[in-house]
N, C-alpha and C positions, 0 to 999 in steps of 0.2 A: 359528841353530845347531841347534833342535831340528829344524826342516824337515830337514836334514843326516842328523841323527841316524834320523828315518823311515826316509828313503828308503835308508840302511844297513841300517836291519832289516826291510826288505822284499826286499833279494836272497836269490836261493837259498842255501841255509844250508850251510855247507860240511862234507865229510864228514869223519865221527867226533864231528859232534856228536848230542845226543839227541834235538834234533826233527827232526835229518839220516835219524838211523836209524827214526823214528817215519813219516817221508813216508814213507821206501824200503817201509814197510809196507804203506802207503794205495798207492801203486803197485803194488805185489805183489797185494795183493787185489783193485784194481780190475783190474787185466791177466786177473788168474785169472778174473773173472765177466763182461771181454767175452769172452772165451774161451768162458765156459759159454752165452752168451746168442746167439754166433752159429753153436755147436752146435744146442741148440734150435731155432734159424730152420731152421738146415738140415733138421735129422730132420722138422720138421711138413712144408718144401715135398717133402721124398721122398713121404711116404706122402699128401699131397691132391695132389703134382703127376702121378701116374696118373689123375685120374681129370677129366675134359673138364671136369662142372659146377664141378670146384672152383678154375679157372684166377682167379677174382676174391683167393680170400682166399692163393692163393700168392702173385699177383704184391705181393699187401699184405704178408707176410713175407719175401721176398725181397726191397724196400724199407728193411725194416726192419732185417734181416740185413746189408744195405748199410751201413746209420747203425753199427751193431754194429763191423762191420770197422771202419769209419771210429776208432771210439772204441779197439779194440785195435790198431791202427796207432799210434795216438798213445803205448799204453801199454807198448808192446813200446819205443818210441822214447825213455819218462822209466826205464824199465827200464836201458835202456843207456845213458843218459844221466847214470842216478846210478850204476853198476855194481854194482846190483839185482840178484837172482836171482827168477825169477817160484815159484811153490810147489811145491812137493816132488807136490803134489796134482795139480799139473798134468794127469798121463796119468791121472788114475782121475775128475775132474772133468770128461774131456772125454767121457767115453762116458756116462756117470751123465746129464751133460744133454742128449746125444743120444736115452737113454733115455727120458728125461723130455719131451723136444721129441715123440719117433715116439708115445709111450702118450698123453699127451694129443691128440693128434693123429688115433689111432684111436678114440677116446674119442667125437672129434666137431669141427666149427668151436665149437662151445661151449665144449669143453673146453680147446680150445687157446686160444682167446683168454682164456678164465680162467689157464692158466700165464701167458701174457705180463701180464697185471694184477699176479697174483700176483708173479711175478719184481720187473717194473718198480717195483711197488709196494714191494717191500722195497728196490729197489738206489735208489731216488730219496731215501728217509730217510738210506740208507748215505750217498750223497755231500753232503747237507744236513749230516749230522753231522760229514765231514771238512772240508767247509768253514767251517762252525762252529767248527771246531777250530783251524782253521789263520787265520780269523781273528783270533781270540780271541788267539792267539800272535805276531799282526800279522808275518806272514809269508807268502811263496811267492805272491806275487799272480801270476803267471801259470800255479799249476796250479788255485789258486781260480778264474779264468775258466775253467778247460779243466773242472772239476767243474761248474762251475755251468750249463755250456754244455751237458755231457752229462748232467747232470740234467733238464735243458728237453729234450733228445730222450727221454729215458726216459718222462718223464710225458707225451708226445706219443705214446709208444706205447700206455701202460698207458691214458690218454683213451682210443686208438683203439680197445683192444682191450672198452673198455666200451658204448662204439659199436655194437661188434658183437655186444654180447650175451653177454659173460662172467659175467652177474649168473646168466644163463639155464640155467648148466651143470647136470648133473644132479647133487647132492653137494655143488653150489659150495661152501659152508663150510668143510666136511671138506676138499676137493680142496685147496682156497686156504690153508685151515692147514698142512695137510701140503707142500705146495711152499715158503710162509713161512719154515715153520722148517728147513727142509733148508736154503733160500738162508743164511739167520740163521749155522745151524752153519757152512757153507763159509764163510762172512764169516770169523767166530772163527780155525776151523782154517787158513786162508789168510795172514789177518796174520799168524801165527805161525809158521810151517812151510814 
């Protein structure tokens, strides 16, 4: 009977309940940061895809931009799936990390692969913590794969990006703080809004 009882509190949770409205949250913020994340791919390959020597580290961001799609595909789809609304933030977090993609970008291959660490680095604890969460609740086991799944791409970014010398950027500290806590606030402000 209790095997029963499990695998009843392992389906998706139906809505109006509070851990119902708590995922639709985690959806909403994850949708809103691949959003931000395949902004950024983008603006870095604009401004190194002008230029001939830098065709190596675009086709590496536009691989990665690929994985990006891949993971807002999924989150556009539990979006509509729970009848979600993605953030109010939407339209002013898509230019901000375009922003953020093109400036680190002219900055240097240094600089941008320090954003991608930086990013990846904060969004890989982000999804550790909701699957931690949604364990611990002993629930949703099939968005606990789809987290855990796109935390293993994210830390395959942020590896890559240390690869190539994000340690190396000029400022790294500063630059990697400041992109930190901007990602940190938009987490906050996205759950909620």
């Amino acid at each position: 009977m209790q095997l029963a009882d499990n695998k009843r509190a392992k389906r998706p949770l139906p809505p109006g309940n509070a851990m119902a409205r708590r995922v639709a949250d985690m959806v909403r913020v994850d949708h809103a940061g691949e959003t931000a994340a395949v902004a950024i791919y983008q603006a870095q390959q604009k401004v190194f895809g002008v230029l001939a020597n830098k065709r190596a580290i675009t086709q590496t961001l536009h691989e990665m931009e690929q994985g990006e799609h891949v993971h807002l595909n999924a989150f556009s789809e539990e979006l509509c799936k729970r009848k979600a609304r993605p953030t109010a933030f939407i339209g002013l977090w898509q230019p901000l990390s375009f922003a953020l993609g093109a400036g680190t970008a002219l900055l240097g291959e240094k600089c941008a692969h320090a954003c991608t660490e930086a990013v990846e680095d904060v969004i890989e604890q982000h999804y550790q913590d909701q699957i931690d969460e949604l364990e611990a609740a002993d629930v949703e086991p099939e968005l606990i794969a789809l987290f855990t799944q796109f935390r293993e791409d994210e830390l395959e970014h942020r590896d890559k990006a240390i690869e190539e010398g994000a340690h190396e950027a000029p400022a790294y500290p500063l630059l990697t703080g400041v992109i930190k806590a901007g990602c940190r606030a938009a987490i906050r402000l996205s759950e909620k809004i």
